[in-house]
KOLKOLFI-46482 format. One record per atom (N, C-alpha, C): residue number from 0; residue in three letters; chain; atom name; x negated, y negated, z. Coordinates in Angstrom, 3 decimals. Atoms other than C-alpha are relative to their C-alpha. Layout:
N
REC   drenza   lomi   voba   voke          u          v          w
REC      NUM    ALA      A     CA          X          Y          Z
...
END
This chain:
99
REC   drenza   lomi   voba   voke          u          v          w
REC        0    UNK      A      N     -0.742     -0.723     -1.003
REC        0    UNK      A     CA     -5.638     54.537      0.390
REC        0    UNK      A      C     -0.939      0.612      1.033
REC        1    UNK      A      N      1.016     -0.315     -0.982
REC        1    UNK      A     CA     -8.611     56.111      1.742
REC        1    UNK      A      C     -0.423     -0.572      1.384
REC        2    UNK      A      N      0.842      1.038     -1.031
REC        2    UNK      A     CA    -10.383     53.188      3.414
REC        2    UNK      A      C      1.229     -0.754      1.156
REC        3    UNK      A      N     -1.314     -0.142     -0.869
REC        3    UNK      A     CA     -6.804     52.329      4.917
REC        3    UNK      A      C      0.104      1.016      1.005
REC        4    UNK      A      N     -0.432     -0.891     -0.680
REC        4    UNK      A     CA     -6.329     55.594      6.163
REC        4    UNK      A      C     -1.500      0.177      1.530
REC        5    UNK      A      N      0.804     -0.345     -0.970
REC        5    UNK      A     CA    -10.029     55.495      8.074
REC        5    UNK      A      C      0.038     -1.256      0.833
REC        6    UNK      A      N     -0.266      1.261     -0.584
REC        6    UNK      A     CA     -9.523     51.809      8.693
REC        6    UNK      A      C      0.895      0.068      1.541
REC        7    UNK      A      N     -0.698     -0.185     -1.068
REC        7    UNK      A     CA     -6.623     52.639     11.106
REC        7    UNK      A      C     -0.249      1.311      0.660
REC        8    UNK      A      N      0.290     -0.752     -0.702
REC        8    UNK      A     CA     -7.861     55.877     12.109
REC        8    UNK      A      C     -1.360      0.059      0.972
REC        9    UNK      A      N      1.650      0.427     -1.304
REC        9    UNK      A     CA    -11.631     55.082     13.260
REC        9    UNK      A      C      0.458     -1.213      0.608
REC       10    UNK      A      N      0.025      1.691     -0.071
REC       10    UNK      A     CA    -10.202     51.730     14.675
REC       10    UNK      A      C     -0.835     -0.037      1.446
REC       11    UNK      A      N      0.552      0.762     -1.412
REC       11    UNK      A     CA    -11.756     49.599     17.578
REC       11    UNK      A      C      1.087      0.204      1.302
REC       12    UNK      A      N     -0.661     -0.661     -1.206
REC       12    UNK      A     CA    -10.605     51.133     21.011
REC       12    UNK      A      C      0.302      1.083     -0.066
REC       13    UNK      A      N     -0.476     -1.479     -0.080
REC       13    UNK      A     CA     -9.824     54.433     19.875
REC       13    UNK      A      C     -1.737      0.585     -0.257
REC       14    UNK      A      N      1.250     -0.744      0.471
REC       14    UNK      A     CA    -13.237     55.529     18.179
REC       14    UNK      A      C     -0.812     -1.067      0.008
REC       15    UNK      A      N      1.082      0.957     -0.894
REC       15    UNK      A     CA    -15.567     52.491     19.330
REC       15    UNK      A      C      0.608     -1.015      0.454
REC       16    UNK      A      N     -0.388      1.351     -0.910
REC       16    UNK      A     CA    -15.609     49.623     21.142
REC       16    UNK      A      C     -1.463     -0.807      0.353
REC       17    UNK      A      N      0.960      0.338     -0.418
REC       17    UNK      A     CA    -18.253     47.160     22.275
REC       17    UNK      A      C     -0.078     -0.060      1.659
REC       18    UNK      A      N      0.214      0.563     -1.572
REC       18    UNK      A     CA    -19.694     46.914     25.749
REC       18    UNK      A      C     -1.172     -0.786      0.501
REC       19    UNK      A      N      1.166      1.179      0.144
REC       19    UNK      A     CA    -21.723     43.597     26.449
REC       19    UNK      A      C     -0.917     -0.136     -1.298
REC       20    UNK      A      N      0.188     -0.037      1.107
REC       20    UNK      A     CA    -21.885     43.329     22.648
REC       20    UNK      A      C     -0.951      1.277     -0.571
REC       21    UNK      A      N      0.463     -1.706      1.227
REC       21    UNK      A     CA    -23.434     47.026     21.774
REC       21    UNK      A      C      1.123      0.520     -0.048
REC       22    UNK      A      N     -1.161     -0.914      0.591
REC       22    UNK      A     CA    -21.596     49.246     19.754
REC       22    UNK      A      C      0.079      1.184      1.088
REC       23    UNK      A      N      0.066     -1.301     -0.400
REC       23    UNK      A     CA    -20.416     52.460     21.565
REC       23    UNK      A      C      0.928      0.847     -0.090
REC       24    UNK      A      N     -0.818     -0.586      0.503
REC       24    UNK      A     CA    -18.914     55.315     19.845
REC       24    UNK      A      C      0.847      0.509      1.067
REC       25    UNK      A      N     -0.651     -0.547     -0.767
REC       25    UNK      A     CA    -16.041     56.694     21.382
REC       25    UNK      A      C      0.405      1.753     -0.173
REC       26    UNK      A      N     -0.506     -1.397      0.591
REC       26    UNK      A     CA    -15.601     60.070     19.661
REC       26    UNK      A      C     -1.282      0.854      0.233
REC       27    UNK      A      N      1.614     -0.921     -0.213
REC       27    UNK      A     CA    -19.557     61.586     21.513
REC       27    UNK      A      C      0.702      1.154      0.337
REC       28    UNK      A      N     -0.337     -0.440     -0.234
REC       28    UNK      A     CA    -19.306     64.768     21.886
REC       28    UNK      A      C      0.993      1.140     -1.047
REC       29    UNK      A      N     -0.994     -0.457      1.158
REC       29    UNK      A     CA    -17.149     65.965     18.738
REC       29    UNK      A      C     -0.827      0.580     -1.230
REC       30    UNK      A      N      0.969     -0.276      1.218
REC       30    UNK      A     CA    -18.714     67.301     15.174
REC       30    UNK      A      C      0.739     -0.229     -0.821
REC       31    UNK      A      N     -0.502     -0.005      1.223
REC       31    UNK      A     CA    -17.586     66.783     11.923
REC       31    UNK      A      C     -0.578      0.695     -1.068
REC       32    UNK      A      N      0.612     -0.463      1.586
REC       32    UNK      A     CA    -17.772     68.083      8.465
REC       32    UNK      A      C      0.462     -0.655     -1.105
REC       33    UNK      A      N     -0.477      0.504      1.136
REC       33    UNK      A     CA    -17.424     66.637      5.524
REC       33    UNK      A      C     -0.062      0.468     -1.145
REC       34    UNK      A      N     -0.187     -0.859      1.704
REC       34    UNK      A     CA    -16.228     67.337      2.131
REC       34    UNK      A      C     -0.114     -0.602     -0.996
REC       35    UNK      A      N     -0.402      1.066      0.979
REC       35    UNK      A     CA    -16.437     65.373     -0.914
REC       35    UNK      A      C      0.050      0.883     -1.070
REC       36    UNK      A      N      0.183     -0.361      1.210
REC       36    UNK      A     CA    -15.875     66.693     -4.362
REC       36    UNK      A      C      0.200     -0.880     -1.069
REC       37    UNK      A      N     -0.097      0.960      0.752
REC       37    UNK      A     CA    -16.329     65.436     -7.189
REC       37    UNK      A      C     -0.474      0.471     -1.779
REC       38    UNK      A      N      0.135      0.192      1.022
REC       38    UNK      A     CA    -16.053     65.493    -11.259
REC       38    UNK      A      C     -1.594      0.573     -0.811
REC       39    UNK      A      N      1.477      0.142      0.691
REC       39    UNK      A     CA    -19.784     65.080    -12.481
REC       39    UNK      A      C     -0.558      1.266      0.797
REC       40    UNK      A      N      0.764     -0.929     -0.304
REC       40    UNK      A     CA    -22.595     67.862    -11.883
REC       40    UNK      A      C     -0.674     -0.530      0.805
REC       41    UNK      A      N      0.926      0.392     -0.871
REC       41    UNK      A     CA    -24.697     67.978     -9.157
REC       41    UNK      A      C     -1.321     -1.333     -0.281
REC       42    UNK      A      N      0.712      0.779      0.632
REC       42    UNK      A     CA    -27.277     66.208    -10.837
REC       42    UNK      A      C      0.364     -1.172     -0.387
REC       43    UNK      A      N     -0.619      1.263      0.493
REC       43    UNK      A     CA    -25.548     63.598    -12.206
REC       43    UNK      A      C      0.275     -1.206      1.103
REC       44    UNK      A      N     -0.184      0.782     -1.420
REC       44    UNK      A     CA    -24.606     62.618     -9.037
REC       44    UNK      A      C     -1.146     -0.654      0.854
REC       45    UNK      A      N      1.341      0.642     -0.772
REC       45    UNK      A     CA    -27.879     62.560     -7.462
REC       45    UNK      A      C     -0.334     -0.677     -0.916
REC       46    UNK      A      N      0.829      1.401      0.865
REC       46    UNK      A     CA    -29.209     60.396    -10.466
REC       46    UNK      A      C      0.405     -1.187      0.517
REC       47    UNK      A      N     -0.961      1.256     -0.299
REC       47    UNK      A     CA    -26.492     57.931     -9.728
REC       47    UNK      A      C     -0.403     -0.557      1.331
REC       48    UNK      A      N      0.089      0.382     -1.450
REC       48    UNK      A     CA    -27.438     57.910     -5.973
REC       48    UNK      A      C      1.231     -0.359      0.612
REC       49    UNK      A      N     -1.208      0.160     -0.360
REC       49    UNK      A     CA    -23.736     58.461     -5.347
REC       49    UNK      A      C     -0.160      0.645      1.510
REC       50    UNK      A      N      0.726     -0.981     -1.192
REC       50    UNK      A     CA    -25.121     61.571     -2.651
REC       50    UNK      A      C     -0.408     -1.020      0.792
REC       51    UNK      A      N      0.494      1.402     -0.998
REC       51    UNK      A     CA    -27.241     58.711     -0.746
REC       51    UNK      A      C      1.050     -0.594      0.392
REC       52    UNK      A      N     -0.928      0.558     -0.692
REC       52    UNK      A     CA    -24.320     56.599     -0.731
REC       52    UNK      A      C      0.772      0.167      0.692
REC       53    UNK      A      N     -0.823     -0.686     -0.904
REC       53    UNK      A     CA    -22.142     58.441      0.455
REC       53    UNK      A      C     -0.333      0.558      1.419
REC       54    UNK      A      N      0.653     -0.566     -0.608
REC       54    UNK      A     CA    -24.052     60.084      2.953
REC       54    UNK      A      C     -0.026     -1.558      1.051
REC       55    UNK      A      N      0.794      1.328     -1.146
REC       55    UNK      A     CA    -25.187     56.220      4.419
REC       55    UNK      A      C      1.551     -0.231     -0.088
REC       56    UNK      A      N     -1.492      0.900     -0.409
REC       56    UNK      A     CA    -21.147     54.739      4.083
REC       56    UNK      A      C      0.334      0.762      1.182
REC       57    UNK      A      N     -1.046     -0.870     -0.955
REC       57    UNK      A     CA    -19.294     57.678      5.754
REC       57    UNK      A      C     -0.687      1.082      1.196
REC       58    UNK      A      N      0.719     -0.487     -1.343
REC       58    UNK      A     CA    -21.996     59.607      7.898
REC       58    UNK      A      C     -0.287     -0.881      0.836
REC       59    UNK      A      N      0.597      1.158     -0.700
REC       59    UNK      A     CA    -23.797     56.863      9.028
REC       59    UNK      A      C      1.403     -1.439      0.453
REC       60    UNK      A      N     -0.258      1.553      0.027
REC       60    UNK      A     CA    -21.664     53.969      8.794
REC       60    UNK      A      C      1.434      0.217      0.638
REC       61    UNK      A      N     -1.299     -0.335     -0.395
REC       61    UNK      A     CA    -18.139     55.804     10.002
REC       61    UNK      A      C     -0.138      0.528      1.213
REC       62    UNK      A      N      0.126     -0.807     -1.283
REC       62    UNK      A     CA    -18.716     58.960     11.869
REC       62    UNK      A      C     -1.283     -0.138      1.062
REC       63    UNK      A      N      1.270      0.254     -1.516
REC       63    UNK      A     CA    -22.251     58.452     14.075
REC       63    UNK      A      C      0.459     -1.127      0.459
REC       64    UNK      A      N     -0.514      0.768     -0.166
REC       64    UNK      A     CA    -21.121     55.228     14.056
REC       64    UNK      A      C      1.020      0.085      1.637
REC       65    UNK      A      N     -0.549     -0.224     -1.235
REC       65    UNK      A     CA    -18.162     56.308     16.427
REC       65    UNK      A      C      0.089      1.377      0.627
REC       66    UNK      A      N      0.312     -1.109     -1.355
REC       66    UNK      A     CA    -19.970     58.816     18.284
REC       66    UNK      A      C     -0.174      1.651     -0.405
REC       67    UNK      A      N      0.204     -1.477      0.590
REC       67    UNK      A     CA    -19.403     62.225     15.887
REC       67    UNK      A      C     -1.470      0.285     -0.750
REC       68    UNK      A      N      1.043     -0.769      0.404
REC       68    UNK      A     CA    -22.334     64.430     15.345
REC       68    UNK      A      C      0.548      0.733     -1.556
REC       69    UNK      A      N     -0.081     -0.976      1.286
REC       69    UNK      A     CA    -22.098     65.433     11.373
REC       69    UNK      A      C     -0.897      1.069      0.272
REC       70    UNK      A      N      0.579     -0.745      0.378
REC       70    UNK      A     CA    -22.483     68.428     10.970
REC       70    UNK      A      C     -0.577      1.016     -1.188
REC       71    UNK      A      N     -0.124     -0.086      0.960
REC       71    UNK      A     CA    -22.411     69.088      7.707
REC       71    UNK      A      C      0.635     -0.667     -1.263
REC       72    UNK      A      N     -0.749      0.703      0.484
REC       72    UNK      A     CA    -21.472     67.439      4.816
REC       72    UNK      A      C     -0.276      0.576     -1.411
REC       73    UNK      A      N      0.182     -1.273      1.050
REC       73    UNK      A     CA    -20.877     69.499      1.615
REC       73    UNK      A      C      0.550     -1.376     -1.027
REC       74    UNK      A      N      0.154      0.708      1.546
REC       74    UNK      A     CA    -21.036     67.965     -2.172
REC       74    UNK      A      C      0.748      0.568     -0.536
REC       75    UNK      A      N     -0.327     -1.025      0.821
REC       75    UNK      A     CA    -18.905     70.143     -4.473
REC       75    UNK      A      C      0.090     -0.265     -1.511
REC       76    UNK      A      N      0.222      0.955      1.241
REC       76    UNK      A     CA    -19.561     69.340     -7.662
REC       76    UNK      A      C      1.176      0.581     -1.206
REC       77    UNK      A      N     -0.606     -0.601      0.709
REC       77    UNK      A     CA    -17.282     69.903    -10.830
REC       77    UNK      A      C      1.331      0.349      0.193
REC       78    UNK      A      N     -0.832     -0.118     -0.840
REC       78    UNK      A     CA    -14.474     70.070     -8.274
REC       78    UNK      A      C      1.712     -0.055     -0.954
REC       79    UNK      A      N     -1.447     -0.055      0.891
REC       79    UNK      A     CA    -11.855     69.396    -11.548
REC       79    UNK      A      C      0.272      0.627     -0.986
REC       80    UNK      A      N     -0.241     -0.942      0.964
REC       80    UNK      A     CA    -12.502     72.249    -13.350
REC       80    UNK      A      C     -0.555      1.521      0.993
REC       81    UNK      A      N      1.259     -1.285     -1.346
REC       81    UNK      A     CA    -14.112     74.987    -10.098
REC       81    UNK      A      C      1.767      1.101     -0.612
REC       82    UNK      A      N     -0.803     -1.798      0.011
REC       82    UNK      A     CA    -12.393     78.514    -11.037
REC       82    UNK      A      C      0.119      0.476      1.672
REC       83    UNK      A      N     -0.325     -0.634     -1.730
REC       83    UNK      A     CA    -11.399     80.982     -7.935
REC       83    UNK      A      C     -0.798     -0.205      0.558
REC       84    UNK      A      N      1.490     -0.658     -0.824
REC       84    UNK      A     CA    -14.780     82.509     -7.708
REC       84    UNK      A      C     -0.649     -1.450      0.995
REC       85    UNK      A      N      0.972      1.307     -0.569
REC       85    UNK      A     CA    -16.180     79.228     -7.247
REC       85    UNK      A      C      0.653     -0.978      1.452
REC       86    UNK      A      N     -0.660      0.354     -0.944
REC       86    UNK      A     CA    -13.521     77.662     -4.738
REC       86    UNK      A      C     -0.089      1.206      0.978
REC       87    UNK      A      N     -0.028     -1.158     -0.990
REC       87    UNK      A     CA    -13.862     81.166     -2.906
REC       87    UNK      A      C     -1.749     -0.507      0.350
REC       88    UNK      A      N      1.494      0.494     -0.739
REC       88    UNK      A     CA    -17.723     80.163     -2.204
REC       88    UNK      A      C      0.087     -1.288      0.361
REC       89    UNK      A      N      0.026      0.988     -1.171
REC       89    UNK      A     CA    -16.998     76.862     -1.031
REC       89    UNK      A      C      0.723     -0.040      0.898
REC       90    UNK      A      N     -0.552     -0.487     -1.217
REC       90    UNK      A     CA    -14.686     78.380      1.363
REC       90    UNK      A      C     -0.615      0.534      1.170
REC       91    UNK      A      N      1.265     -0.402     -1.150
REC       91    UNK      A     CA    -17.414     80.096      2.878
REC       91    UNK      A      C     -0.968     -0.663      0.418
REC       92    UNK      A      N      0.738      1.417     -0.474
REC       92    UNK      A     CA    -19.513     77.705      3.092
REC       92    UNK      A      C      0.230     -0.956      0.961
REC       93    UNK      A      N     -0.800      0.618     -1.647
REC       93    UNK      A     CA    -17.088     75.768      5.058
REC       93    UNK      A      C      0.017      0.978      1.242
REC       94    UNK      A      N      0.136     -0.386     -1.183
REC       94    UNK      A     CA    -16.405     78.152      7.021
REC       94    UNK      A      C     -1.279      0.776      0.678
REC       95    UNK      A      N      1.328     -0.551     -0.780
REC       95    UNK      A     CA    -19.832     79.732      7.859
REC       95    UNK      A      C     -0.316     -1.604      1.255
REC       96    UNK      A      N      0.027      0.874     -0.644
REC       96    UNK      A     CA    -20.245     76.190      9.294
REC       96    UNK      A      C      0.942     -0.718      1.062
REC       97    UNK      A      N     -1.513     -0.304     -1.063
REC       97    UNK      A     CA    -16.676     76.173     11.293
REC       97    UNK      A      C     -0.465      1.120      1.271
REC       98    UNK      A      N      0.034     -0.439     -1.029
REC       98    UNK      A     CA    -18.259     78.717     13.678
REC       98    UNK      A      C     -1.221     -0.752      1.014
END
């Protein structure tokens, strides 16, 4: 559902396009943030080199891609068991980076 949902949302003419076969994002100018959470501990994750991947598919390979400056892109680890406290600090987090 995901890759659907970015499939038709980054598409060709809205968020790039080519001109005399280079790529050129259409969305310069914009920032993003990203969120991922996820199950496993921090660690676990980076062993896996899930972090890397992610980082090269959907920073690189989505948003610079068409033109958005990441500006952040947050990990949250444990994300299916996070108590208040802990969802109350990745709130801030987001938003310290929202201003």
């Amino acid at each position: 559902m995901l890759k659907g949902y970015i499939d038709r949302v980054f598409s060709y003419g809205f968020a790039y396009r080519y001109e005399q076969g280079v790529q050129k994002g259409l969305l310069a100018g914009k920032q993003a943030i990203i969120i991922n959470t996820h199950g496993k501990s921090q660690a676990e994750y980076s062993e896996m080199g899930m972090d890397k991947a992610l980082s090269l598919t959907s920073d690189k390979g989505i948003y610079t891609y068409c033109g958005l400056a990441v500006k952040q892109h947050f990990f949250f680890d444990k994300a299916d068991r996070a108590d208040v406290k802990t969802i109350k600090h990745w709130t801030e987090q987001i938003t310290s980076k929202m201003k």
